[in-house]
N, C-alpha and C positions, 0 to 999 in steps of 0.2 A: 930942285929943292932937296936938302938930303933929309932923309929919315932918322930921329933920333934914334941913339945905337939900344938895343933892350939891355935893361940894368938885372943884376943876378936874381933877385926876385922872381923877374917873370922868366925867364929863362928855368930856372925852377919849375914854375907853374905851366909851362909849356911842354917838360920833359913827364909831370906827371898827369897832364892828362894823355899825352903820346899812352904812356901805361894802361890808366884806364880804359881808352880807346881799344886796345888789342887785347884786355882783359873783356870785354863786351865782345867783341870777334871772335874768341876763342870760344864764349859759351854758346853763341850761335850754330857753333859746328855742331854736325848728325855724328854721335860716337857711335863707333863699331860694336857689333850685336857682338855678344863674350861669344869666345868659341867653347862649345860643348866637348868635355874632358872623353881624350881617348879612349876607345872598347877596351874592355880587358884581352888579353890575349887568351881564345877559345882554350879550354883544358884538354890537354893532349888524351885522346881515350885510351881506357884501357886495353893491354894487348896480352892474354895470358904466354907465358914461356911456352907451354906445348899448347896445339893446335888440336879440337876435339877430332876422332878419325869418323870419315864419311861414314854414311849410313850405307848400310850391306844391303846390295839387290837383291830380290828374293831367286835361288837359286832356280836355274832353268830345269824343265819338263825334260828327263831322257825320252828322245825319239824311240827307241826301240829296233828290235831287228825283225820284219815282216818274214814268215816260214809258212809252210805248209807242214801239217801234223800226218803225212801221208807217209808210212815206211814202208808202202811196197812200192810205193812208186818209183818205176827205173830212171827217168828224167829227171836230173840236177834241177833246182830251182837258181832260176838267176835273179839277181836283185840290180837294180839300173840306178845310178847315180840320185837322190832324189832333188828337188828342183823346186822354185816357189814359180806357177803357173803364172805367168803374164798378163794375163785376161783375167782372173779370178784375184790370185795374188793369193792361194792358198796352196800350203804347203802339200806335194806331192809326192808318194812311193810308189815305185813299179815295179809288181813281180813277173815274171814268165817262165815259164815250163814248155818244153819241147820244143820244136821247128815245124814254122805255120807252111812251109815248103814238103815238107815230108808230111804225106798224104796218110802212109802207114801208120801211123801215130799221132797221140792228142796233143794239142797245144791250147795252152792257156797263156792268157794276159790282164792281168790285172791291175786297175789302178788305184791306191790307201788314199785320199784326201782328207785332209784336216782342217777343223773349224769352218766344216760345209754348211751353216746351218741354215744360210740365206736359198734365194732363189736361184735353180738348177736348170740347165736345159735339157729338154728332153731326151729319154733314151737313143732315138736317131740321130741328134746333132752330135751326142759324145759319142758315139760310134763312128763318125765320119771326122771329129776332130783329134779321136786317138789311132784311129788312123792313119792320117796326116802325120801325126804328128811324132815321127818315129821311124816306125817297121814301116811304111811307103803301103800300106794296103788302102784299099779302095770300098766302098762299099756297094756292090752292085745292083743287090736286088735283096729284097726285105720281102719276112713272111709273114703267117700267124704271130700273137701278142701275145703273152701271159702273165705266170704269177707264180710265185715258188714260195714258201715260207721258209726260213735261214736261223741259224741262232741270232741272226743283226736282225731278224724282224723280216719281213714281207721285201720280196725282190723284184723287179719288173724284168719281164724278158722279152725277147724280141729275134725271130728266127731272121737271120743275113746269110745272103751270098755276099763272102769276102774275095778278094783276086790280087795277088802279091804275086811272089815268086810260082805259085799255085793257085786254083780256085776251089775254097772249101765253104762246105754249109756248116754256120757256126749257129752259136747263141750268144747273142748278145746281152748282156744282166746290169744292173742299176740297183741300189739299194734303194728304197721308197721312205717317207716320213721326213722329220723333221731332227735326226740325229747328226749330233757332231761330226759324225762320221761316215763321209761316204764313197761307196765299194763300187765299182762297177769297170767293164770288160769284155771279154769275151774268152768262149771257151767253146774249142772244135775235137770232134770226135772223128776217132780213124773210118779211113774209107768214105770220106765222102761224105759219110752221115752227121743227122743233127745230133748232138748228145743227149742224152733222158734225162727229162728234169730233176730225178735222183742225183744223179749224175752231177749235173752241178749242183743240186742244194749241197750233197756232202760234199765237195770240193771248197764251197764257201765255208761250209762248219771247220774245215779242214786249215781256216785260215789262223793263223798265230802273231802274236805280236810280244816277243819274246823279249826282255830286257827293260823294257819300258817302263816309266814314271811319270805320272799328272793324268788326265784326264783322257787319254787312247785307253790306257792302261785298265784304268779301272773300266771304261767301257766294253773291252777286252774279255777283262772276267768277269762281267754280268752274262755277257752272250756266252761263255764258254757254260754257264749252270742250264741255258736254256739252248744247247747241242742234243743233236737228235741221237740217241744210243746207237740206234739201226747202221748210222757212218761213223763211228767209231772205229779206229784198228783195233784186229783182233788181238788181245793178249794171248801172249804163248803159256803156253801150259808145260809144268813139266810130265804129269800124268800123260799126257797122251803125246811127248817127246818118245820116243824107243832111246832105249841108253844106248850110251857109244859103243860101249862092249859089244852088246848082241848084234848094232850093225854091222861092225866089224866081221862080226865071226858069218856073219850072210856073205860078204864079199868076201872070207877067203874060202865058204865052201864054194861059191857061184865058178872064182877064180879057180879051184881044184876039179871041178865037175866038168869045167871046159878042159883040163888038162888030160882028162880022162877020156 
């Protein structure tokens, strides 16, 4: 049986509900969430043409040059490289005066530490570790203890038999207290002997710290106001100088008197 053909009417009616049909379909759909409008682009910072200049580190402390105020003394002072202590980690000077081998004559050794103000070992261990640790002496046997007073304040001593190239009876010295600064060494007198504790006190008063700036420096000249007069060298006088003249004329009568 055929199907009657559809007349243009429904043809019509069939193309507009097709329409309707996908006009209901389309509002069905989930639409896309808006997209959120791009960042600005970050504003480029400021960069001034010159560059502020660094800040100035505060200018360092001159170390100074460590002397002795001694002008009769016949022995050169020698000055040793100075060095930041390994075990400590504090800055070290070392002076020495004479040869601890030459028996005939005195020898000193000294060692300036800086920024000592923590815990110290005792006077016997630094006499056995600045012995080592250098000149090759040994510490053999220890005496009597004591006490000297110094322009650096109260000093501890300690009588040793030293043995290097020689064996001499020294004093061994340690500065006491709680100062920035601290001195200690040894000091041997000729012949064998211990040296008078005169003897070293003016030897430490005798110590200098010439050129320096910051805190050695001023600790320096506080102890130079509180040096004992007694170890002071002697200023030359001209009063009790004889003029050149009149010596003169002594050596050429002494020199005629022999010709005679």
């Amino acid at each position: 049986m055929r199907l009657p053909l559809l007349g243009p009417s429904l043809k019509i009616a069939a193309a507009c509900g097709a329409v309707a049909l996908m006009a209901l379909l389309a509002r069905g759909r989930t639409e896309a969430p808006p997209q959120p409008p791009a960042p600005a682009a970050a504003e480029t910072p400021f960069v001034p043409a010159t560059l502020a200049a660094p800040a100035r580190s505060a200018a360092p402390s001159m170390p100074g040059r460590l002397g002795l105020d001694e002008p009769e003394a016949i022995d050169p002072v020698r000055l040793e490289p100075a060095r930041i202590n390994p075990v400590t980690g504090l800055r070290e000077e070392t002076l020495a005066r004479g040869d601890f081998d030459a028996i005939e004559a005195s020898a000193l050794r000294l060692t300036l530490a800086r920024d000592a103000g923590g815990e110290t070992p005792g006077l016997f261990i630094t006499l056995v570790r600045r012995g080592a640790d250098g000149p090759g002496i040994a510490v053999v046997r220890t005496g009597p203890r004591g006490r000297i007073e110094t322009k650096f304040g109260p000093v501890e001593t300690l009588e040793a038999t030293l043995a290097g190239g020689a064996r001499r009876i020294c004093t061994g010295f340690a500065t006491l207290g709680a100062s920035p600064l601290r001195i200690d060494g040894w000091l041997c007198a000729p012949l064998a002997q211990p040296p008078e504790p005169r003897s070293l006190a003016c030897t430490l008063d005798a110590l200098t710290l010439d050129g320096a700036e910051g805190p050695a420096a001023d600790l320096f000249r506080a102890a130079e106001t509180r040096r004992d007069p007694g170890c002071r060298p002697p200023q030359p006088s001209a009063a009790t100088e004889p003029p050149a003249g009149r010596t003169g004329s002594i050596r050429v009568r002494r020199a005629a008197a022999g010709r005679g």
